[in-house]
N, CA, C and O atoms as CSV, one atom per row, in Angstrom:
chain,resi,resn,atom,element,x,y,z
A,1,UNK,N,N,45.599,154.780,98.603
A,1,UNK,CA,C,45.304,153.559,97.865
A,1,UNK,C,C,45.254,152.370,98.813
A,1,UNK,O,O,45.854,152.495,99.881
A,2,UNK,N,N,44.757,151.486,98.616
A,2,UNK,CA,C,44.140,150.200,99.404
A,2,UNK,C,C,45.213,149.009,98.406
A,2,UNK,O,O,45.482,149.252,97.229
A,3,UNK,N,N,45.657,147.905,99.040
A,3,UNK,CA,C,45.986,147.245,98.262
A,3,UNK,C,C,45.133,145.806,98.365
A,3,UNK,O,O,44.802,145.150,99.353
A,4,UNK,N,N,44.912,145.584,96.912
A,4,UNK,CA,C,43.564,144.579,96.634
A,4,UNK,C,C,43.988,143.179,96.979
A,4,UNK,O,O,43.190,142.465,97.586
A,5,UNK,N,N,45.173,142.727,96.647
A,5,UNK,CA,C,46.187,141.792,97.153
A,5,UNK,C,C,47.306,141.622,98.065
A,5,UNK,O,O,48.118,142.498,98.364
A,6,UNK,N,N,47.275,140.037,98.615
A,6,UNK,CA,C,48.564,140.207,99.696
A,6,UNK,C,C,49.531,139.784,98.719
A,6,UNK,O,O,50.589,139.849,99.345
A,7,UNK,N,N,49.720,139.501,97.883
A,7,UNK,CA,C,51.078,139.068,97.164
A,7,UNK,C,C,51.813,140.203,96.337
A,7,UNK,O,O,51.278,141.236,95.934
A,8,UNK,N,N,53.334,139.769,96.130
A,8,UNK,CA,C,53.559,141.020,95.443
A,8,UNK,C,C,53.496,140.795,93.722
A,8,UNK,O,O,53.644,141.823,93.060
A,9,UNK,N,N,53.321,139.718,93.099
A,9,UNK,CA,C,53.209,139.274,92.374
A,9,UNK,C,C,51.825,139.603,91.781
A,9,UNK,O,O,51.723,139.374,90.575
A,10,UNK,N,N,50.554,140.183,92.517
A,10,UNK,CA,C,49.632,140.284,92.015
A,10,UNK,C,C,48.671,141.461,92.798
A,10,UNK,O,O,47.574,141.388,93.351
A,11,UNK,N,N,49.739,142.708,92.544
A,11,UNK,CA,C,49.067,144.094,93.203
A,11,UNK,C,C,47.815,144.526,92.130
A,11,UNK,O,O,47.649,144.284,90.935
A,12,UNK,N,N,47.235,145.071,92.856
A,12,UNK,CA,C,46.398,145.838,91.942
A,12,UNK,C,C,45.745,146.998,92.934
A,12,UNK,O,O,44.819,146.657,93.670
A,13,UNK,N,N,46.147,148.147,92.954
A,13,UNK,CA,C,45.448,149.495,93.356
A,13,UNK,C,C,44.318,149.563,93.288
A,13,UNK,O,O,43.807,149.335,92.192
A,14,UNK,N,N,43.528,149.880,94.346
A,14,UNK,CA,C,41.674,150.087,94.031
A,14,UNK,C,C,41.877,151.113,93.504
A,14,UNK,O,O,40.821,151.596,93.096
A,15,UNK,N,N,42.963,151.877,93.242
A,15,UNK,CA,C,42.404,153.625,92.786
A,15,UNK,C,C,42.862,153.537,91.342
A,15,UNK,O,O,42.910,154.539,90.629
A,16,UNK,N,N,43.246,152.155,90.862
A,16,UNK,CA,C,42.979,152.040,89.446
A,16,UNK,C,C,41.929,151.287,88.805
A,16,UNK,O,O,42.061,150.760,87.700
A,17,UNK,N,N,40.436,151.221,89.812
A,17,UNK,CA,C,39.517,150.812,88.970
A,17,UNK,C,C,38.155,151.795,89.801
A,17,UNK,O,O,37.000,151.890,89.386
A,18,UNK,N,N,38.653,152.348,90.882
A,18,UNK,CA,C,37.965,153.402,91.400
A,18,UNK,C,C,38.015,155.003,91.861
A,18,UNK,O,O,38.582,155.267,92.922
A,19,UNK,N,N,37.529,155.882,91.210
A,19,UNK,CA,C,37.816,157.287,91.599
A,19,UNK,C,C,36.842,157.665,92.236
A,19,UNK,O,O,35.761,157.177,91.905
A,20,UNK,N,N,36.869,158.636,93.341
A,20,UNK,CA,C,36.293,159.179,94.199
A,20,UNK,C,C,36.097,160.809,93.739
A,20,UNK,O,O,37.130,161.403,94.046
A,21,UNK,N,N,35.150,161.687,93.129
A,21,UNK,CA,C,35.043,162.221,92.252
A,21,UNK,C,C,34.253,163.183,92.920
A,21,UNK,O,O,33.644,162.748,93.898
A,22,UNK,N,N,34.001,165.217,92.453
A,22,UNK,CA,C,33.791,165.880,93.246
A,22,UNK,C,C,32.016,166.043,91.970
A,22,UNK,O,O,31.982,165.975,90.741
A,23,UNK,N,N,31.095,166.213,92.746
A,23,UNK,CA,C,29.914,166.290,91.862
A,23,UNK,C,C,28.833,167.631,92.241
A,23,UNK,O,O,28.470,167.940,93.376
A,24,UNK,N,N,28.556,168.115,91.325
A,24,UNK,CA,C,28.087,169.947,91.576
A,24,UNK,C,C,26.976,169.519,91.669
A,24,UNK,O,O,26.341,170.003,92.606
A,25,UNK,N,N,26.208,168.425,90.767
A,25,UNK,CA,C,24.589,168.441,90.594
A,25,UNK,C,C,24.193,167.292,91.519
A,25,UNK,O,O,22.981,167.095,91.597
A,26,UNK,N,N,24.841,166.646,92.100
A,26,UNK,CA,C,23.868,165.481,92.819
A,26,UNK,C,C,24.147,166.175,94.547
A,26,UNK,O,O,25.018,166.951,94.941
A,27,UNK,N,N,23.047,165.534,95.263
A,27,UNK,CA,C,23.224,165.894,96.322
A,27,UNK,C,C,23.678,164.896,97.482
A,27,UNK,O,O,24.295,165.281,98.476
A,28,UNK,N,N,23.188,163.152,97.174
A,28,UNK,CA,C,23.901,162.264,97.725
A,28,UNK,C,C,25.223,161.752,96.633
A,28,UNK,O,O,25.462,162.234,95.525
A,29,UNK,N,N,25.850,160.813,97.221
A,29,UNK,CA,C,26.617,159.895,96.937
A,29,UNK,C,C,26.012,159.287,95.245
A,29,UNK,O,O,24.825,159.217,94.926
A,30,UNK,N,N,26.782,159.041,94.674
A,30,UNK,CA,C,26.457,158.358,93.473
A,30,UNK,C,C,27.030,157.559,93.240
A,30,UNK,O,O,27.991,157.552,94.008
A,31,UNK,N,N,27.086,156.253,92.150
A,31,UNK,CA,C,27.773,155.323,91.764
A,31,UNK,C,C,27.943,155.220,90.286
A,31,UNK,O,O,26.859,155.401,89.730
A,32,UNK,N,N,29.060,154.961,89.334
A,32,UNK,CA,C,28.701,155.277,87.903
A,32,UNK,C,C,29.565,153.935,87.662
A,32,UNK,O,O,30.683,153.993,88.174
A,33,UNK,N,N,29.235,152.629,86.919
A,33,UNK,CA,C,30.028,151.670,86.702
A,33,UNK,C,C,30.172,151.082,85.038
A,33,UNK,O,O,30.486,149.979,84.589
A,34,UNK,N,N,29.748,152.498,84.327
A,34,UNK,CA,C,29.446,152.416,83.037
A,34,UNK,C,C,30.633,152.503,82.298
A,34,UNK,O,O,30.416,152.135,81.144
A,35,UNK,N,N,32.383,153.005,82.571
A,35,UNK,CA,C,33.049,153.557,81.870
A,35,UNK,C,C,34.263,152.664,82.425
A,35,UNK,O,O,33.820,152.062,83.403
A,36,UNK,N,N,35.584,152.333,82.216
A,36,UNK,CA,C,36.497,151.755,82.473
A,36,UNK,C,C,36.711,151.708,84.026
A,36,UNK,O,O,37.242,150.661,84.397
A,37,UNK,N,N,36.491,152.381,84.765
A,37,UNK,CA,C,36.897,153.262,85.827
A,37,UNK,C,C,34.959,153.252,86.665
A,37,UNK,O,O,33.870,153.509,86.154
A,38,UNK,N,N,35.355,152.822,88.103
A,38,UNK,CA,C,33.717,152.869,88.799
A,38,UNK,C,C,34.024,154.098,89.497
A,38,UNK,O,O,35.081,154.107,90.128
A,39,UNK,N,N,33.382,155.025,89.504
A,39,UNK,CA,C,33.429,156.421,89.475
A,39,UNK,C,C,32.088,156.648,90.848
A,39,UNK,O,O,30.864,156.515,90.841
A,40,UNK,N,N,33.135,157.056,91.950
A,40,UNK,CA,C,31.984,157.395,93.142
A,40,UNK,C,C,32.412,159.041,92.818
A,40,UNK,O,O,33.478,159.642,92.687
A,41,UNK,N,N,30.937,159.414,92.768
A,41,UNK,CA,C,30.432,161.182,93.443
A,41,UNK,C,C,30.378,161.514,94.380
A,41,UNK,O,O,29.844,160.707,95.141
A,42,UNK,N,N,30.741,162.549,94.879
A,42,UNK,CA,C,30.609,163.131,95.883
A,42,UNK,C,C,29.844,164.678,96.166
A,42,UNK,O,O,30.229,165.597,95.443
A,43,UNK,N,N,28.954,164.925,97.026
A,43,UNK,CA,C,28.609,165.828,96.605
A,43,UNK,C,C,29.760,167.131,97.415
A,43,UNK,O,O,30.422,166.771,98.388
A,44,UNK,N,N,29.876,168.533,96.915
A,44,UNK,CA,C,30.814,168.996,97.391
A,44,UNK,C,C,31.518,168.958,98.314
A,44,UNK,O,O,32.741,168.825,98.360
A,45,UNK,N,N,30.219,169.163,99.709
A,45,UNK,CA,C,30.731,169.028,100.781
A,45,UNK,C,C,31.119,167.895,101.695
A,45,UNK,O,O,31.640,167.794,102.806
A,46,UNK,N,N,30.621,167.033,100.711
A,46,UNK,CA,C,31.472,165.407,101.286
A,46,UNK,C,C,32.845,165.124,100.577
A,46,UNK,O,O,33.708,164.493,101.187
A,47,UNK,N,N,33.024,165.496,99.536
A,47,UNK,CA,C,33.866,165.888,98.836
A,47,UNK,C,C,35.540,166.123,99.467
A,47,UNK,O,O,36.629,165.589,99.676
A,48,UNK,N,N,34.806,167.248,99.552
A,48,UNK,CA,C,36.314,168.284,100.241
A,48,UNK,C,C,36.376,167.723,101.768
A,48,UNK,O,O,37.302,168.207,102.419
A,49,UNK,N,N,35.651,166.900,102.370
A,49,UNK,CA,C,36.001,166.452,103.752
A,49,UNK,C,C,36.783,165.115,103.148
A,49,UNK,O,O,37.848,164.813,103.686
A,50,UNK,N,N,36.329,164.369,102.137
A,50,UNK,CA,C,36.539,162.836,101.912
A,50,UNK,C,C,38.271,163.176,101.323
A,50,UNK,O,O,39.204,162.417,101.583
A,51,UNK,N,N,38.427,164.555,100.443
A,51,UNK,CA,C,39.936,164.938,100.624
A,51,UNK,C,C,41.044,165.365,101.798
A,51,UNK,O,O,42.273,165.295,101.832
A,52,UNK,N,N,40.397,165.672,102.408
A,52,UNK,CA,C,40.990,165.836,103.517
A,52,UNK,C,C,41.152,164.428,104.311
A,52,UNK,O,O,42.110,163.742,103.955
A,53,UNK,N,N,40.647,164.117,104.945
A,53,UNK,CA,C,40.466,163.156,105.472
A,53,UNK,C,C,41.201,161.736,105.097
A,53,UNK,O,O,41.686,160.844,105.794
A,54,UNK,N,N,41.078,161.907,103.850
A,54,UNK,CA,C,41.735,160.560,102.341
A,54,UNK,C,C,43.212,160.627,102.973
A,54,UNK,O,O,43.975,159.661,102.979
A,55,UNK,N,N,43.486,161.764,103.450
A,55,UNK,CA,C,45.669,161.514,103.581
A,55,UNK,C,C,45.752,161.314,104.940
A,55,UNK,O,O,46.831,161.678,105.407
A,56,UNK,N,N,44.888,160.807,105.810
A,56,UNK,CA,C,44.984,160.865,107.720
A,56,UNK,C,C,45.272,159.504,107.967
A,56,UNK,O,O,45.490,158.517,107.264
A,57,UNK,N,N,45.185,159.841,109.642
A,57,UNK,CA,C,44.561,158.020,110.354
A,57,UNK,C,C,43.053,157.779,109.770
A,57,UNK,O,O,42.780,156.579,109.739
A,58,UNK,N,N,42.056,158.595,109.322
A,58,UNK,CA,C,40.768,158.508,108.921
A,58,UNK,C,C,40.504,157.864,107.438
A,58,UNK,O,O,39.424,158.024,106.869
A,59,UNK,N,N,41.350,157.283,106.986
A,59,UNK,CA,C,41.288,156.752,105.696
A,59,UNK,C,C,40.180,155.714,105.724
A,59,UNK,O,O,39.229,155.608,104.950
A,60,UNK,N,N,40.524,154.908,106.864
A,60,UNK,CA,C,39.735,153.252,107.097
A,60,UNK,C,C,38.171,153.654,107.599
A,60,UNK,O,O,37.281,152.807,107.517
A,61,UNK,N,N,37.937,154.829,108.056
A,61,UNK,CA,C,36.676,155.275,108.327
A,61,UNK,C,C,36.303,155.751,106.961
A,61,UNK,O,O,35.101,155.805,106.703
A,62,UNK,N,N,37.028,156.045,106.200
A,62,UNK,CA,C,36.309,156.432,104.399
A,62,UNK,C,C,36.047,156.049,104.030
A,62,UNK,O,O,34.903,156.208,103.603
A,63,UNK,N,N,37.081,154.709,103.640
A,63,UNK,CA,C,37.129,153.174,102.886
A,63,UNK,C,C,35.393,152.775,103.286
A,63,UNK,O,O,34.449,152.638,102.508
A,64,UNK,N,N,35.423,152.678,104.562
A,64,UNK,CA,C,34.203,152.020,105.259
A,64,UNK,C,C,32.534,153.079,105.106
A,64,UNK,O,O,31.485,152.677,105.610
A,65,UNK,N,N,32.630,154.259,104.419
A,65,UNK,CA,C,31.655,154.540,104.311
A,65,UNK,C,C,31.491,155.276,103.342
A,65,UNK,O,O,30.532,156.047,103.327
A,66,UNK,N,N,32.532,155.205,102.130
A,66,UNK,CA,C,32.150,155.654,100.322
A,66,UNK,C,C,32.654,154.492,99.990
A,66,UNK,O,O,31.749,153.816,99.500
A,67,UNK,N,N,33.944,153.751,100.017
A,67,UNK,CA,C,33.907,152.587,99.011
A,67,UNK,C,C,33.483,151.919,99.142
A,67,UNK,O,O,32.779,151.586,98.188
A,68,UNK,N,N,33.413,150.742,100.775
A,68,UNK,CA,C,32.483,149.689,100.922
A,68,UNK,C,C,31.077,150.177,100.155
A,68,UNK,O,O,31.036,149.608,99.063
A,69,UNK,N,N,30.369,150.699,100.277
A,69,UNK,CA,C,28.977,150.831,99.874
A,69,UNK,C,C,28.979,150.985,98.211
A,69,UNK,O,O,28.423,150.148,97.500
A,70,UNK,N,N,29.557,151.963,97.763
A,70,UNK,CA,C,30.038,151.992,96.443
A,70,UNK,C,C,30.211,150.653,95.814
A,70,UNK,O,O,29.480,150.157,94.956
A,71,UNK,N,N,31.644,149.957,96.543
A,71,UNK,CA,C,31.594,148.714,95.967
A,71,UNK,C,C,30.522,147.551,95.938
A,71,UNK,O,O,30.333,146.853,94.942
A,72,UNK,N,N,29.725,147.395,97.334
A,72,UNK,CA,C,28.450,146.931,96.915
A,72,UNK,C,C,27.743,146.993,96.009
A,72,UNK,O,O,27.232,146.008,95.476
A,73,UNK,N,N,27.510,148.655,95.513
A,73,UNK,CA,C,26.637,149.053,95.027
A,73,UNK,C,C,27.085,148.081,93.456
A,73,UNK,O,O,26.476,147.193,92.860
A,74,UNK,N,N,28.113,148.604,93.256
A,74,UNK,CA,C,28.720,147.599,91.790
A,74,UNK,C,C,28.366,146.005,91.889
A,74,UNK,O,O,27.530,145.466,91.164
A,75,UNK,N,N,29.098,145.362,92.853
A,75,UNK,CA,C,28.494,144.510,93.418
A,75,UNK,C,C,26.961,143.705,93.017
A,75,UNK,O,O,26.636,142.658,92.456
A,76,UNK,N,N,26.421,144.608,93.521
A,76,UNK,CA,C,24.871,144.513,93.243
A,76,UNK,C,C,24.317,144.558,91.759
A,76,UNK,O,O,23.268,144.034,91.384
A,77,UNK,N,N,25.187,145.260,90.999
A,77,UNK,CA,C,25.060,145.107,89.302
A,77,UNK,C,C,25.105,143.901,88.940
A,77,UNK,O,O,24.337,143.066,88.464
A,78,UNK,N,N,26.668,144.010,89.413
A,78,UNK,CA,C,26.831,142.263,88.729
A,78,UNK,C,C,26.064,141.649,88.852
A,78,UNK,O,O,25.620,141.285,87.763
A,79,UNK,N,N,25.332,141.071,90.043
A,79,UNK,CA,C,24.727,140.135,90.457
A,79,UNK,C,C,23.683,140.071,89.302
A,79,UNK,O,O,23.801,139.190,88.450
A,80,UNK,N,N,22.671,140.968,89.242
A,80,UNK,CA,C,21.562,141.636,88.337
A,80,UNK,C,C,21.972,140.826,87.211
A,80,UNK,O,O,21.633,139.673,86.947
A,81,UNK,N,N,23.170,142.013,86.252
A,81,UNK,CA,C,23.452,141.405,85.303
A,81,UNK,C,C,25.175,141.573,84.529
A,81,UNK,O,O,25.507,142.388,83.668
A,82,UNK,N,N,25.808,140.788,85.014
A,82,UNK,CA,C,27.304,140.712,84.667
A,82,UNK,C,C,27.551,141.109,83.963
A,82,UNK,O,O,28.204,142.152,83.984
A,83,UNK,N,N,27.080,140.359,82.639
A,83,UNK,CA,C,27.131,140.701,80.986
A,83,UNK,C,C,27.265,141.974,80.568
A,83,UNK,O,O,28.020,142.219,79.628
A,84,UNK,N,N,26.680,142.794,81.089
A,84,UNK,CA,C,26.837,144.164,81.006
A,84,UNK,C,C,27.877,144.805,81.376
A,84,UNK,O,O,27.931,145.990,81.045
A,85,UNK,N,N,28.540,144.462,81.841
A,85,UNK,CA,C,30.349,145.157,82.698
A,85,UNK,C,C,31.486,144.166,82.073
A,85,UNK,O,O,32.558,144.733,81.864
A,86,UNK,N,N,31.431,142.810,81.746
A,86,UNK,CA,C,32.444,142.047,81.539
A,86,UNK,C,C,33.427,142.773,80.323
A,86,UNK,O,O,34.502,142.244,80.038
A,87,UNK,N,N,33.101,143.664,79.831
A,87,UNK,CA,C,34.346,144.434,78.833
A,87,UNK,C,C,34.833,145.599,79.738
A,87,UNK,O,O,35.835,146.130,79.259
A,88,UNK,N,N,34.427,146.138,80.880
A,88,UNK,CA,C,34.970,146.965,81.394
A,88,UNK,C,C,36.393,146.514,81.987
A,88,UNK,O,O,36.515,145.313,82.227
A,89,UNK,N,N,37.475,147.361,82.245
A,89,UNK,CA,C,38.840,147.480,82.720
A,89,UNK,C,C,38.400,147.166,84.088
A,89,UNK,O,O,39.059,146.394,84.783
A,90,UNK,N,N,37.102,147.836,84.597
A,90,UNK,CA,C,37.290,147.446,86.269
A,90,UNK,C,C,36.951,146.269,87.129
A,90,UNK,O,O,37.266,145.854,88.244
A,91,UNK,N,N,35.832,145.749,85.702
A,91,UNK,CA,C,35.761,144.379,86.265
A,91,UNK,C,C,36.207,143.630,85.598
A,91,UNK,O,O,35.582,142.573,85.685
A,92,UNK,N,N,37.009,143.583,84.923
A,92,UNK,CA,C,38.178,142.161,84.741
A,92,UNK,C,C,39.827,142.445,86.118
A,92,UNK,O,O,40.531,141.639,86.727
A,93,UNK,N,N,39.802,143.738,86.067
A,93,UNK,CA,C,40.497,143.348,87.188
A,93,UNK,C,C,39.448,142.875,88.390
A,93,UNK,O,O,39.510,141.762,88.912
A,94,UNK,N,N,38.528,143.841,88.729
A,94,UNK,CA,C,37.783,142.988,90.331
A,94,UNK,C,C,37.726,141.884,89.937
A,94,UNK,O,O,37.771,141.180,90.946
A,95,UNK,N,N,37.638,141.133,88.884
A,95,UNK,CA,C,37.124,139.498,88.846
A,95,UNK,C,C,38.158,138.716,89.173
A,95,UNK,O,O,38.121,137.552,89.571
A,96,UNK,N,N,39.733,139.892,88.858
A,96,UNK,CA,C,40.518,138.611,88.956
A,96,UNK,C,C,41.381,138.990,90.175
A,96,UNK,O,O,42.420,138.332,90.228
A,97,UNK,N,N,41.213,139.881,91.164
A,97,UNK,CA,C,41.059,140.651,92.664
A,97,UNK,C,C,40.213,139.158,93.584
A,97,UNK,O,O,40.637,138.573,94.581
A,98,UNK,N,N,39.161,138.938,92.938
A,98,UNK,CA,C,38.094,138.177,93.667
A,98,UNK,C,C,38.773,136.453,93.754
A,98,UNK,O,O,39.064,135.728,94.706
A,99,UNK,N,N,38.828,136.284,92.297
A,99,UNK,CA,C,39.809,135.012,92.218
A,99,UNK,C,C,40.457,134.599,92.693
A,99,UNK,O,O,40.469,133.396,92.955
A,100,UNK,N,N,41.600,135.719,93.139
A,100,UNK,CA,C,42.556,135.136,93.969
A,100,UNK,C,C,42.332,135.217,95.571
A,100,UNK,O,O,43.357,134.908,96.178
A,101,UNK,N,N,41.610,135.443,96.119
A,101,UNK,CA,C,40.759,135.306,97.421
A,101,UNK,C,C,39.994,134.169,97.488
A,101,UNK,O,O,39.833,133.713,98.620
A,102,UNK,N,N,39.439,133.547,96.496
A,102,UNK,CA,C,39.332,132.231,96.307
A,102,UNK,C,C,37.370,132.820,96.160
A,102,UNK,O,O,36.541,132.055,96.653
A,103,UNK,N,N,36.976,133.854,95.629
A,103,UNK,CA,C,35.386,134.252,95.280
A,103,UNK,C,C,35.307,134.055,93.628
A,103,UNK,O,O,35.994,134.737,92.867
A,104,UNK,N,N,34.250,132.893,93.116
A,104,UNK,CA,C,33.683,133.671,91.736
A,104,UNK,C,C,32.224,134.079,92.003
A,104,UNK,O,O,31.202,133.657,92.543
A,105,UNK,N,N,32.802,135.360,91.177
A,105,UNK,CA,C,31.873,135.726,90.262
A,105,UNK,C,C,30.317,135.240,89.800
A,105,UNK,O,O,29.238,135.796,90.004
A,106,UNK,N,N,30.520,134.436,89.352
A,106,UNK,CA,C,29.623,133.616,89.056
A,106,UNK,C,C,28.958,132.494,89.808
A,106,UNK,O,O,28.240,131.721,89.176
A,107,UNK,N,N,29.084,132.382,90.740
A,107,UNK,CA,C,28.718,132.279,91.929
A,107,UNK,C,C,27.834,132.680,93.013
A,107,UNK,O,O,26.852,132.187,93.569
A,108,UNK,N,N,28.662,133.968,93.143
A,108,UNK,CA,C,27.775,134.351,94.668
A,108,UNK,C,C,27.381,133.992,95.627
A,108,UNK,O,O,26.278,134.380,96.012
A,109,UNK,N,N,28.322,132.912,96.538
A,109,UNK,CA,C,27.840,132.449,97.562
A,109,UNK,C,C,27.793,133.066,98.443
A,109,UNK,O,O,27.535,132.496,99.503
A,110,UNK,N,N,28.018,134.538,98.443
A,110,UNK,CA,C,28.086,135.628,99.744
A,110,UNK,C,C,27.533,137.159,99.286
A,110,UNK,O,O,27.726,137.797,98.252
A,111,UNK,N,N,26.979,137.382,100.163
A,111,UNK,CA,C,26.549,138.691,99.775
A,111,UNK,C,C,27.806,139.414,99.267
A,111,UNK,O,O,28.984,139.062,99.331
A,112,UNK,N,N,27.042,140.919,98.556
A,112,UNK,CA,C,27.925,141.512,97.954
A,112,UNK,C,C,28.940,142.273,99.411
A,112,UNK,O,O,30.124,142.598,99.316
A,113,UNK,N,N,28.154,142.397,100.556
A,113,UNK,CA,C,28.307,143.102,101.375
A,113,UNK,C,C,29.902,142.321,102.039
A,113,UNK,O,O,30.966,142.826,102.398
A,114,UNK,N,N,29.368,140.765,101.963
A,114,UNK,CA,C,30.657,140.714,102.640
A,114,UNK,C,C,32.030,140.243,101.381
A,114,UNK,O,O,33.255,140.252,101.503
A,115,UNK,N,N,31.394,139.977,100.556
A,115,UNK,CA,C,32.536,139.803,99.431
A,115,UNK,C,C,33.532,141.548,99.348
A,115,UNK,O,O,34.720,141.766,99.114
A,116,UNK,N,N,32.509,142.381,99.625
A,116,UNK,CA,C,33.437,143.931,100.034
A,116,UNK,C,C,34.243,143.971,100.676
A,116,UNK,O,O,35.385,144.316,100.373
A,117,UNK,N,N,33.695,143.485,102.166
A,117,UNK,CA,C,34.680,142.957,103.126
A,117,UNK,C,C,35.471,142.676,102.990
A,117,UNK,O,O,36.452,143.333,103.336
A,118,UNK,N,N,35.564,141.325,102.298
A,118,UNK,CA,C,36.788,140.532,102.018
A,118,UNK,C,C,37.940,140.779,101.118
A,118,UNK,O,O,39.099,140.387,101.255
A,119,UNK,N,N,37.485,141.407,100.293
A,119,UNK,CA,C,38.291,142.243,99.087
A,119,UNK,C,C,38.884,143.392,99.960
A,119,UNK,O,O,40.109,143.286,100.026
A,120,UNK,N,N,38.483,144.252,100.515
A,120,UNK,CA,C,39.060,145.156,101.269
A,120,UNK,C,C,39.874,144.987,102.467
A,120,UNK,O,O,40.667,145.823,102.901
A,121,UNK,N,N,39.633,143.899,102.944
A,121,UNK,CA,C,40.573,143.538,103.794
A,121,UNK,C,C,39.649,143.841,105.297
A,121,UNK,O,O,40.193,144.158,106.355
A,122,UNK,N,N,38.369,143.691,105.140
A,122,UNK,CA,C,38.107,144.257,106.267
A,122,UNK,C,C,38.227,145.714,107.099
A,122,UNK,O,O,38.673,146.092,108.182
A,123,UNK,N,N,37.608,146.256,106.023
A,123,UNK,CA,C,37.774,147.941,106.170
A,123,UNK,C,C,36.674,148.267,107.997
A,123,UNK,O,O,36.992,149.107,108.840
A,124,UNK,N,N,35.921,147.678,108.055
A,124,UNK,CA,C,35.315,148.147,109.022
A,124,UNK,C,C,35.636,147.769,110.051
A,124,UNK,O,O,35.096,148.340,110.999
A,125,UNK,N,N,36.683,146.609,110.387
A,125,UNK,CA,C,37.585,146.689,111.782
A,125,UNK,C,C,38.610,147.574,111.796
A,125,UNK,O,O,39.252,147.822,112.817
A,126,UNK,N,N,38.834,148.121,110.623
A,126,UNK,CA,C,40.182,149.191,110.761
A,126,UNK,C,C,39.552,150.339,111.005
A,126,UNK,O,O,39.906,151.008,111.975
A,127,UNK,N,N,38.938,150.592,110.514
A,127,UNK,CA,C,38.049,152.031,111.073
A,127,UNK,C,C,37.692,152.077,112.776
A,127,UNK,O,O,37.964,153.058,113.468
A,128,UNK,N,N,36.872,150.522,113.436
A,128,UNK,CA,C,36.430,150.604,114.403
A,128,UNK,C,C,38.030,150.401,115.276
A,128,UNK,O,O,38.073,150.489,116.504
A,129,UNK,N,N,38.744,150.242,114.794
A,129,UNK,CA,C,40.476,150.406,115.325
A,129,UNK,C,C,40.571,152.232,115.443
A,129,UNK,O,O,40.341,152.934,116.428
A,130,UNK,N,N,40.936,152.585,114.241
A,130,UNK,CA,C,41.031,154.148,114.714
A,130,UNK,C,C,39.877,155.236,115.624
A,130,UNK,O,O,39.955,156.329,116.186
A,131,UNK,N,N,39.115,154.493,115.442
A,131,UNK,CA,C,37.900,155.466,116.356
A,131,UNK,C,C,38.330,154.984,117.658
A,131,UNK,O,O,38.437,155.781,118.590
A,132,UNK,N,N,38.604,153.655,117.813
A,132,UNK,CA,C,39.252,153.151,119.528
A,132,UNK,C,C,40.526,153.935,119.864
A,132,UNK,O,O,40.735,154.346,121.005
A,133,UNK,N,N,41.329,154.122,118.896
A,133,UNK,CA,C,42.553,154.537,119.355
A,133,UNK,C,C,42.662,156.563,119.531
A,133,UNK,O,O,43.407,157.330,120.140
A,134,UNK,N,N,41.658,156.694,118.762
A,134,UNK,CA,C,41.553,157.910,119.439
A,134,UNK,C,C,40.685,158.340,120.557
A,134,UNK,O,O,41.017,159.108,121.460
A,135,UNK,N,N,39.429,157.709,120.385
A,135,UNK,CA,C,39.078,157.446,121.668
A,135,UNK,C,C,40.278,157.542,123.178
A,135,UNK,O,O,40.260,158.376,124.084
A,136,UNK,N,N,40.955,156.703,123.039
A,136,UNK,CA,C,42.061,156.256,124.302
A,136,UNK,C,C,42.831,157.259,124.211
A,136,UNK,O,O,42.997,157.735,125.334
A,137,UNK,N,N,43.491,157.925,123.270
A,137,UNK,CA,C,43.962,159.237,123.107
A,137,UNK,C,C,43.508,160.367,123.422
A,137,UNK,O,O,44.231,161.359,123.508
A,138,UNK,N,N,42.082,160.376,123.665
A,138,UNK,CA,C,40.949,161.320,124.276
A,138,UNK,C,C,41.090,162.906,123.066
A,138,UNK,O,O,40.896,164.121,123.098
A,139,UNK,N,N,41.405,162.172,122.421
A,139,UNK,CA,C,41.071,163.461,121.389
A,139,UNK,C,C,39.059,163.180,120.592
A,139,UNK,O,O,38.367,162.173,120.444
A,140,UNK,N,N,38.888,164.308,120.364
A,140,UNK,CA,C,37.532,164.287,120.215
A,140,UNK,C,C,37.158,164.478,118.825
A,140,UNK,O,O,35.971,164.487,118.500
């Protein structure tokens, strides 16, 4: 789990508005933001690596290449059309995730790409952290 906030007063788990999900019929990545819960697919064999991988030092390399994009991808709804998600569980929490980072919604003064960023804490320097540190470790 990622934590969406620095305060302790206002945690909120990404893995309670996002599941990472195993999928028989698709063959890429999917995004589903229709149901309480934004629901990334996986196709098997990304799947069973993205489990494995999910409990390591390789977490921040995951984050950085199923949720960042995922979350864009939601992201990119909103933008379209909000109205359509504002009764969902996942975006009244992301809205109020975003809030307290000081982003609305309604707004958009930043791409979705880096509003990901920012919500995540900057998943793609932590990743380019563990690929350095094993690197220097000379493991391959």
């Amino acid at each position: 789990t990622i934590d969406l906030f620095e305060s302790e007063q206002s945690i909120e788990k990404l893995s309670s508005i996002i599941n990472v999900v195993l999928s028989y019929e698709n063959k890429l990545m999917t995004v589903d933001s229709s149901s309480d819960k934004i629901v990334i697919a996986l196709p098997k064999n990304q799947y069973e690596q993205y489990a494995t991988f999910s409990k390591t030092v390789f977490n921040n390399i995951l984050i950085s290449v199923v949720i960042v994009p995922g979350l864009v991808e939601v992201l990119n709804r909103i933008k379209i059309d909000r109205h359509a998600y504002e009764d969902t569980r996942w975006y009244i929490s992301l809205k109020h995730s975003l809030e307290s980072i000081g982003i609305d919604l309604n707004l958009f003064d930043e791409t979705p790409l880096e509003i990901a960023q920012k919500l995540l804490k900057d998943p793609i320097q932590g990743a380019i952290n563990v690929l350095k540190k094993v690197e220097e470790s000379g493991a391959d």
